[in-house]
C-alpha positions in Angstrom: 102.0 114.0 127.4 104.6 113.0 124.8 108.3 114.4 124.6 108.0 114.5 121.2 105.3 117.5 121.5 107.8 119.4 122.4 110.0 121.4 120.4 113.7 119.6 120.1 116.9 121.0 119.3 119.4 119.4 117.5 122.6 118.0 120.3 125.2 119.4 117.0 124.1 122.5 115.4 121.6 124.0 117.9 118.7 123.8 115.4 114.7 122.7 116.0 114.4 119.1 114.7 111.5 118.4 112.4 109.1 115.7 113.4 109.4 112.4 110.4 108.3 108.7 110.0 110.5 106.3 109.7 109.7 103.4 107.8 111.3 99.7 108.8 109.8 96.2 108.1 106.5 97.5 108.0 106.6 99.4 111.1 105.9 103.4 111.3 109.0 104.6 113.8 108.1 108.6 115.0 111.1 110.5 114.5 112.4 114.1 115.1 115.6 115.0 112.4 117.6 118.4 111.5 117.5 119.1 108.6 121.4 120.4 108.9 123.4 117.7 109.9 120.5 115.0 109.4 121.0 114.2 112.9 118.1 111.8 114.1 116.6 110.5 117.5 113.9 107.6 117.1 110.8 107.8 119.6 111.6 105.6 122.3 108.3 103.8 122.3 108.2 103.2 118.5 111.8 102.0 119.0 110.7 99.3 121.4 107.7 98.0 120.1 110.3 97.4 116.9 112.5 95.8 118.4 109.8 93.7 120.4 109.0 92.4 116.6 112.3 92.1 115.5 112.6 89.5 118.4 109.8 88.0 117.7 110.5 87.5 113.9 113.8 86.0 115.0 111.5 83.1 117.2 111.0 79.4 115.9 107.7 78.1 117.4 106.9 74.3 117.5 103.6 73.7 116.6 101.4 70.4 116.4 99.2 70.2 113.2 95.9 68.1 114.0 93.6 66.8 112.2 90.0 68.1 113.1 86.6 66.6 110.8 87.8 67.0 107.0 90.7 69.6 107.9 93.7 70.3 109.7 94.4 72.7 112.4 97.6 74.3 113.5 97.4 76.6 117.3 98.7 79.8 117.2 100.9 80.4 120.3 99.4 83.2 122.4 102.9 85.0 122.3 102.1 85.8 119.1 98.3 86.0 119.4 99.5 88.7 122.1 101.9 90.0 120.5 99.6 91.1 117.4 96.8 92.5 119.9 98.9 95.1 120.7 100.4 96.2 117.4 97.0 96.0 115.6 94.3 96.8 118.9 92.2 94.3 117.4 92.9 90.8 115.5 90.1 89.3 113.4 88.9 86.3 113.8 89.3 85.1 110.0 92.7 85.2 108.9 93.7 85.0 105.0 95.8 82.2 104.0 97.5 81.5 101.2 100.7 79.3 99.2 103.3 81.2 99.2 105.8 78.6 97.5 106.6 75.1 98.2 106.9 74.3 101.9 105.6 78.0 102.9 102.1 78.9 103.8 101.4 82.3 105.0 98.6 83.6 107.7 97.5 87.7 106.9 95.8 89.1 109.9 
């Protein structure tokens, strides 16, 4: 059972908090707000697994890139390979790449 099943009251004006989504870098935070004094409490859970990718943003990995036959291979670090397993429950295997600008080349899981 979740906490936010239940019916919350607003700490200030004593009113029931409506259930919202809040929306940061891409990630869907559950929310309860009044609509009075726009007062606002952020599922714990949600909260965490934001900041867990906020951290993760923040990270510089090393990496080796290696050449393999006719092309060149870069390892993903399984923190991040871990990391996305949880947010997405399942990671492809093919990945989308593409040139994003000079010096930046971006994966899409």
């Amino acid at each position: 059972m979740d906490i936010f099943d239940n019916t919350i009251l607003c700490k200030n004006c004593d009113k029931k908090m409506q259930k919202v989504v809040v929306q940061r870098e891409g990630f869907s935070i559950r929310a309860v707000q009044c609509l009075e004094c726009s007062n606002r409490i952020l599922h714990p859970e949600d909260l965490r697994d934001y900041e867990d990718f906020k951290k993760m943003k923040d990270k510089k990995f090393q990496v080796k890139l290696r050449f393999v036959g006719n092309s060149y291979a870069v390892s993903i670090p399984k923190e991040i390979i871990n990391f996305l397993n949880e947010q997405v429950k399942q990671t492809n295997k093919m990945v989308n790449m593409s040139i994003e600008g000079i010096n930046h080349l971006s994966l899409h899981f």
